[in-house]
ZAMARGU-4260 file (C-alpha; in steps of 0.2 Angstrom, whole numbers, plus 5000, padded with zeros to 4 digits):
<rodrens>
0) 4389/4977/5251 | 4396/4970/5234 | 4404/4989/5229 | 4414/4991/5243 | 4421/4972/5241
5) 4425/4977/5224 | 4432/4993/5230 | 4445/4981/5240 | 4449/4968/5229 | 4453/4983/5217
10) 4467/4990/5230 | 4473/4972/5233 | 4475/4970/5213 | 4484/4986/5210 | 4496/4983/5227
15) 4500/4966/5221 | 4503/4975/5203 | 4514/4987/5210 | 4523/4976/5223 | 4527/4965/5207
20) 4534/4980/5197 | 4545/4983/5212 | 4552/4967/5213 | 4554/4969/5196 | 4564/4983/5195
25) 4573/4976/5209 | 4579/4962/5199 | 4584/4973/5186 | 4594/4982/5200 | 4602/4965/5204
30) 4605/4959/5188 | 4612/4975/5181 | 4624/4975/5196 | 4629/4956/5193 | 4634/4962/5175
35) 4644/4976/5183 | 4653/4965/5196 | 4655/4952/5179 | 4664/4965/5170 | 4675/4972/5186
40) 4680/4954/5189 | 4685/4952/5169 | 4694/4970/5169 | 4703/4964/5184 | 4708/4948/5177
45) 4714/4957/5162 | 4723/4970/5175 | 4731/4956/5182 | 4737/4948/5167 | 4742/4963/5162
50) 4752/4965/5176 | 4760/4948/5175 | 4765/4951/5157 | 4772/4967/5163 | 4782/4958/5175
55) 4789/4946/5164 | 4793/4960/5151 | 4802/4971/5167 | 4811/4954/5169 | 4815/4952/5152
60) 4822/4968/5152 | 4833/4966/5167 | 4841/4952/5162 | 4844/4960/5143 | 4851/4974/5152
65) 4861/4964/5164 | 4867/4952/5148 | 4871/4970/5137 | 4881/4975/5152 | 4891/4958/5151
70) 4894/4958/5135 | 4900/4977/5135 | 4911/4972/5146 | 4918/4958/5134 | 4919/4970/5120
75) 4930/4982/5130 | 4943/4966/5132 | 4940/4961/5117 | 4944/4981/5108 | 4959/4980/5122
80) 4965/4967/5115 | 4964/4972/5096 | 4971/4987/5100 | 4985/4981/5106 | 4987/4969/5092
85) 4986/4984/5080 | 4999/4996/5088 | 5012/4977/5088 | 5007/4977/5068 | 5010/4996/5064
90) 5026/4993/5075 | 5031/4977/5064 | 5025/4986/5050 | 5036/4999/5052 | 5049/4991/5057
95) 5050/4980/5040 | 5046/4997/5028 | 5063/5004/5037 | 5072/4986/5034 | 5065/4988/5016
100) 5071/5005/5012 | 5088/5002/5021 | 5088/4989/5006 | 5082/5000/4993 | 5094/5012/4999
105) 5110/5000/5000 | 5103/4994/4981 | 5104/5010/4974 | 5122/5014/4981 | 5128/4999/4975
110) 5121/5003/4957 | 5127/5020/4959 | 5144/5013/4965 | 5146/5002/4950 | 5138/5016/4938
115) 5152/5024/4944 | 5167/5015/4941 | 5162/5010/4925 | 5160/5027/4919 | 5177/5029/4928
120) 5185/5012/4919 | 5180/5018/4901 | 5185/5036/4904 | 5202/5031/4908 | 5205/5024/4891
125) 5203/5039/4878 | 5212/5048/4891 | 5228/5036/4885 | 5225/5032/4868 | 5231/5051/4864
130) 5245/5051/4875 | 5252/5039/4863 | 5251/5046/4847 | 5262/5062/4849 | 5276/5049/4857
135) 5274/5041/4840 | 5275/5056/4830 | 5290/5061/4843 | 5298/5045/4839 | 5298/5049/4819
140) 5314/5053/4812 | 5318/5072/4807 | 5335/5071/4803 | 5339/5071/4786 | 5357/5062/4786
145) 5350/5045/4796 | 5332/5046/4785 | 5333/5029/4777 | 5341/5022/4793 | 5328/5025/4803
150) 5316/5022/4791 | 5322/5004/4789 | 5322/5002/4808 | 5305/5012/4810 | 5298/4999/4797
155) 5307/4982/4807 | 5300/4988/4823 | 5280/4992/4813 | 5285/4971/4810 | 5290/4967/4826
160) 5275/4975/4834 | 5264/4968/4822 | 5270/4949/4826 | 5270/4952/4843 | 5258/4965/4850
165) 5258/4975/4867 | 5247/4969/4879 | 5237/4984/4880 | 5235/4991/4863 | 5229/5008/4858
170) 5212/5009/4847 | 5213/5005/4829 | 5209/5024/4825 | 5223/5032/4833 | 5238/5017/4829
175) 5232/5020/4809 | 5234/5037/4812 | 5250/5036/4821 | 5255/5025/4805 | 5251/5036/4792
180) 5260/5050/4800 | 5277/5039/4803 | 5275/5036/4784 | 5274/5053/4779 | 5289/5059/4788
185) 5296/5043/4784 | 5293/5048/4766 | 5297/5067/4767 | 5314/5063/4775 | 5319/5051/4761
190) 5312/5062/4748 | 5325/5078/4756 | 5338/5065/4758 | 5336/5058/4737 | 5337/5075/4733
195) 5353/5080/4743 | 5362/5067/4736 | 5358/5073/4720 | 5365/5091/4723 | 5381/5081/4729
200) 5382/5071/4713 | 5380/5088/4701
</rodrens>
């Protein structure tokens, strides 16, 4: 009787063995699905925050978008406006270079104009000075019988003129010359006249 109690107590030892070892691995099972859940429920946190941050950043972005659209709209008002400032300037601008060169212009007329009648005013007097020597040289005597005469007389009104000049004067140049010229006919005509006389006296 004591080998088939063994025999028993042999198939109770290996049940129990192999009921532990399932329990076992059952608790394996469980504890590797706890680990699985553990993670799930950390992904899904991360998910979630995720999608929080995701919704604050979609926000974020709205309102830049909506704050960009604003201020694009400013900025067009704004370049408006500095438009139309510029196109007033270049107007204004332009305005005041035509004033300017109006003046420029009027400038160099009345230099020209000026330019002008001076050349005009200084032309006019060597234009007159001539004139008045062949009068002079006109005026000589060439008669030989009222030489010394006129020659006296020529001489007085040489005096007279020198005392009292003309207002308006002829240059220097051309009165000396006029002189010298009235004393050489002067001279030649009372030369012819000396000798004449002497003929007459012979």
């Amino acid at each position: 009787m004591t080998a088939p109690a063994t025999t028993a107590l042999e198939r109770r030892r290996e049940k129990s063995a192999a009921a532990q070892a399932a329990a076992e691995q059952a608790r394996a099972g469980v504890t590797e699905l706890d680990h699985r859940i553990q993670t799930n429920a950390n992904l899904a946190q991360q998910q979630r925050q995720s999608l929080r941050n995701a919704e604050a950043e979609a926000n974020r972005l709205r309102r830049a978008l909506k704050n960009a659209a604003k201020e694009k709209d400013q900025l067009t008002k704004q370049r408006k406006r500095a438009l139309s400032r510029v196109e007033k300037s270049e107007a204004k601008a332009k305005i005041a270079e035509a004033k300017y060169d109006k003046s420029v212009l009027a400038e160099m007329v009345r230099r020209e104009k000026e330019r002008d009648r001076a050349t005009s005013a200084t032309g006019a007097e060597p234009q007159a000075a001539p004139d008045r020597a062949p009068a002079a040289a006109e005026n000589a005597p060439v008669s030989a019988a009222s030489a010394p005469a006129k020659a006296s007389a020529s001489g007085r009104r040489r005096r007279t003129a020198a005392a009292d000049p003309p207002p308006e004067q002829p240059k220097a140049g051309t009165a000396t010359a006029a002189r010298t010229a009235a004393r050489k006919t002067a001279g030649s005509a009372a030369s012819r006249t000396t000798g004449t006389r002497r003929t007459r006296t012979r």
